[in-house]
C-alpha positions in Angstrom: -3.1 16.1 1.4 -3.2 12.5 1.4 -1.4 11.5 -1.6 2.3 12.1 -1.0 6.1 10.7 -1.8 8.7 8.8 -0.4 10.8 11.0 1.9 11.3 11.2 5.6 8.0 14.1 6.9 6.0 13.9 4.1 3.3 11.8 5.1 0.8 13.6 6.7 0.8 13.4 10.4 -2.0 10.8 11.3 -0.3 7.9 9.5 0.8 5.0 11.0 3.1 4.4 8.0 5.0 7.2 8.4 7.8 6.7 5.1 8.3 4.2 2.2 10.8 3.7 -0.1 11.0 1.7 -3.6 14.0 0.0 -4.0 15.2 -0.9 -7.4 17.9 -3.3 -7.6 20.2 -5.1 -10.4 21.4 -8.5 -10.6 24.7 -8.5 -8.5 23.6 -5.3 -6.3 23.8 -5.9 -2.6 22.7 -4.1 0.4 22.3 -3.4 4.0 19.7 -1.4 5.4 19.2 0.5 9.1 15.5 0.1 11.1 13.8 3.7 10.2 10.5 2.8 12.0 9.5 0.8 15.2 7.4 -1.3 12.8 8.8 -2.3 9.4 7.5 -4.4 6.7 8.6 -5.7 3.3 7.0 -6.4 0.0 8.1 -8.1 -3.2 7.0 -6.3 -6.3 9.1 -8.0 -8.7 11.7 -10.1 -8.9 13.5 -12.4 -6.8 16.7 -12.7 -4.4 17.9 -13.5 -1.2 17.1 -11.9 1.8 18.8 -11.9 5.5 16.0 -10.9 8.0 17.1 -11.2 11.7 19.9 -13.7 11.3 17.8 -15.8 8.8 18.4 -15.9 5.3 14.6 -15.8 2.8 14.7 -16.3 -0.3 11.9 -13.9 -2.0 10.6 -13.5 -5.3 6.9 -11.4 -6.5 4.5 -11.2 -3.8 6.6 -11.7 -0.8 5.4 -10.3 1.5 8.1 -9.9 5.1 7.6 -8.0 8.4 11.0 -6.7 10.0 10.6 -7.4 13.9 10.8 -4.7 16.8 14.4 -5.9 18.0 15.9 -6.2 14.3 17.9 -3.3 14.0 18.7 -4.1 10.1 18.3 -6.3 6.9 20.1 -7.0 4.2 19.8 -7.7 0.0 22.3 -10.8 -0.2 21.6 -11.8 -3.6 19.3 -10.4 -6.7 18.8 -13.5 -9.3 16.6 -11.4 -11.3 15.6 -7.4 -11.2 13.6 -6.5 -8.2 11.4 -4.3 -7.0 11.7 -4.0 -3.3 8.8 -1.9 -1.5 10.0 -0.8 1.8 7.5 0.8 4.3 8.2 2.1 7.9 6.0 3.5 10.7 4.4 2.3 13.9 1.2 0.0 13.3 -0.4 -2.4 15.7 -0.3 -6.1 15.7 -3.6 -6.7 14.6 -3.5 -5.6 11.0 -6.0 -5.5 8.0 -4.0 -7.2 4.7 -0.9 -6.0 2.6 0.0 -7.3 -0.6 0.0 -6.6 -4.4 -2.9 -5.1 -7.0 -3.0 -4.1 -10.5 -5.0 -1.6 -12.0 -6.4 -2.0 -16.0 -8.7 0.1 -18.0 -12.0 -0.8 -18.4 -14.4 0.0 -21.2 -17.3 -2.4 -19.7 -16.4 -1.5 -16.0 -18.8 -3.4 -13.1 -18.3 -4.0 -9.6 -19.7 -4.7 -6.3 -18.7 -1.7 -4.6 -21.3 1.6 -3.6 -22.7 3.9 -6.3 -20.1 6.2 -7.3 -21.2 10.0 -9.1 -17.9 10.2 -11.0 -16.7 8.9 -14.8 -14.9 5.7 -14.1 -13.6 2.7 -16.4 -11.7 0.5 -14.1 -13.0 -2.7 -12.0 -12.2 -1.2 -8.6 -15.2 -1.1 -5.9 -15.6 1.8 -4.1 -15.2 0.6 -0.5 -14.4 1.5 3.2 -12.7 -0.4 6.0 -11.9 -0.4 9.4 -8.5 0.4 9.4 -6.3 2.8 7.7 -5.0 2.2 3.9 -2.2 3.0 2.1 -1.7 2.6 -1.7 1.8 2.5 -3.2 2.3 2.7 -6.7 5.6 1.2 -8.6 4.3 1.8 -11.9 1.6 3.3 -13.6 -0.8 6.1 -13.6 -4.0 6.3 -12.8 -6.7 8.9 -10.9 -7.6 8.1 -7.3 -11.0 9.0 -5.4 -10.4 9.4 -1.5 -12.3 11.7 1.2 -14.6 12.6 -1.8 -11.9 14.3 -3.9 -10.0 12.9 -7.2 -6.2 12.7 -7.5 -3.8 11.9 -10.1 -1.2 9.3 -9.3 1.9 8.2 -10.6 4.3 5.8 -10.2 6.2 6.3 -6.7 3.0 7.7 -5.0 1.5 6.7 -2.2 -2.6 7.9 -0.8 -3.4 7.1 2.2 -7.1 7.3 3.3 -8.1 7.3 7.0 -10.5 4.8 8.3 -14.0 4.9 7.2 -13.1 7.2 3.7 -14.5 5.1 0.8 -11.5 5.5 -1.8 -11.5 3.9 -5.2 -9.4 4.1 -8.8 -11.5 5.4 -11.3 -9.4 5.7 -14.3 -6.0 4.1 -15.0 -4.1 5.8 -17.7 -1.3 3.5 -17.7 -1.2 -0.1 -16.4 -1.0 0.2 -12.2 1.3 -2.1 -10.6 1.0 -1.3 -6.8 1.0 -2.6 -2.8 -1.7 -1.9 -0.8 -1.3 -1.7 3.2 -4.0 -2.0 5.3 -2.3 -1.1 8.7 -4.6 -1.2 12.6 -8.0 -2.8 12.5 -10.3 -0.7 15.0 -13.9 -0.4 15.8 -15.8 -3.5 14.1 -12.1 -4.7 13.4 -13.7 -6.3 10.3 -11.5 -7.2 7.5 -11.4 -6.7 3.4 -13.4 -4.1 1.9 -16.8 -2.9 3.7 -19.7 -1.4 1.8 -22.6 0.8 2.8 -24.9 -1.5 0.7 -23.9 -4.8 2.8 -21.9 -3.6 6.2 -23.8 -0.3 6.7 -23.0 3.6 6.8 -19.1 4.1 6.6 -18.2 6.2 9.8 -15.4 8.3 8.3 -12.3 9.5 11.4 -12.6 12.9 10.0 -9.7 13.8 11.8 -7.5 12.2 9.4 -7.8 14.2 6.4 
């Protein structure tokens, strides 16, 4: 099953991210948090506040985008100026990583992309794409229906699919406005980045194994 929840187990076995969280924290909240992965990394969904990240105090707001380090054993929320989100994922990943970052998902009544032919209803933007690495989509708000390993899947927010290398995946229809973090984790075989297309890079070669 590849679209799963935050929770220590749940994510299926072939995952280099193997847990997230979403943190949601108030003006005047403060916090200090244990490793739970040999790879950690940080991203900003909304908001802003201070962060201390092996003995270094950050100050983060909306898109920032942090990697915890093998030999930092914790960090810590200082200070939240305004409301953040605070998207927390854990796992072991290489060095050599596609992108991470933050996406938004709309409705479409005109939709057009650059993406491959797709045989399913869709009114969003998104392109229907491959790459050569492993993806994860977490949502922290929204809903919307995913396409991944040929199969549709409705999402809401606090969900995460993950899609194996070489699975073309896509967001067809987006009920409610998506806010969300993608995570692109080990680049492998072409190590090309971004999204790959049969139509310009060639036939996707899907890891079946990770289904």
């Amino acid at each position: 099953m590849p679209v799963f929840t935050s929770g220590r187990g749940r994510a299926p076995s072939w995952c280099q991210m193997q847990y997230y969280d979403i943190e949601r924290l108030e003006v005047g909240d403060v916090h200090t948090y244990g490793r739970d992965g040999a790879m950690e990394k940080l991203i900003v969904g909304a908001g802003s506040g201070l962060l201390r990240v092996a003995g270094r105090e950050i100050a983060v707001e909306e898109g920032a985008n942090v990697d915890i380090g093998p030999g930092d054993d914790s960090f810590a929320v200082l200070v939240v100026d305004v409301p953040m989100v605070l998207i927390r994922m854990c796992g072991a990943w290489g060095e050599e990583c596609g992108g991470s970052g933050l996406f938004r998902g709309e409705h479409s009544d005109q939709p057009h992309d650059r993406g491959d032919a797709v045989d399913y209803e869709k009114h969003t933007n998104f392109d229907s794409h491959y790459h050569d690495c492993d993806e994860y989509w977490i949502l922290y708000e929204g809903r919307a229906r995913v396409v991944t390993e040929g199969r549709a899947f409705e999402v809401e927010a606090g969900d995460c699919m993950a899609t194996g290398m070489g699975f073309h995946h896509d967001m067809a229809q987006v009920y409610q406005p998506v806010r969300a973090v993608y995570f692109e984790t080990t680049l492998e075989g072409q190590k090309r980045r971004g999204h790959l297309w049969d139509h310009t890079h060639g036939s996707a070669q899907p890891r079946m194994e990770r289904v």
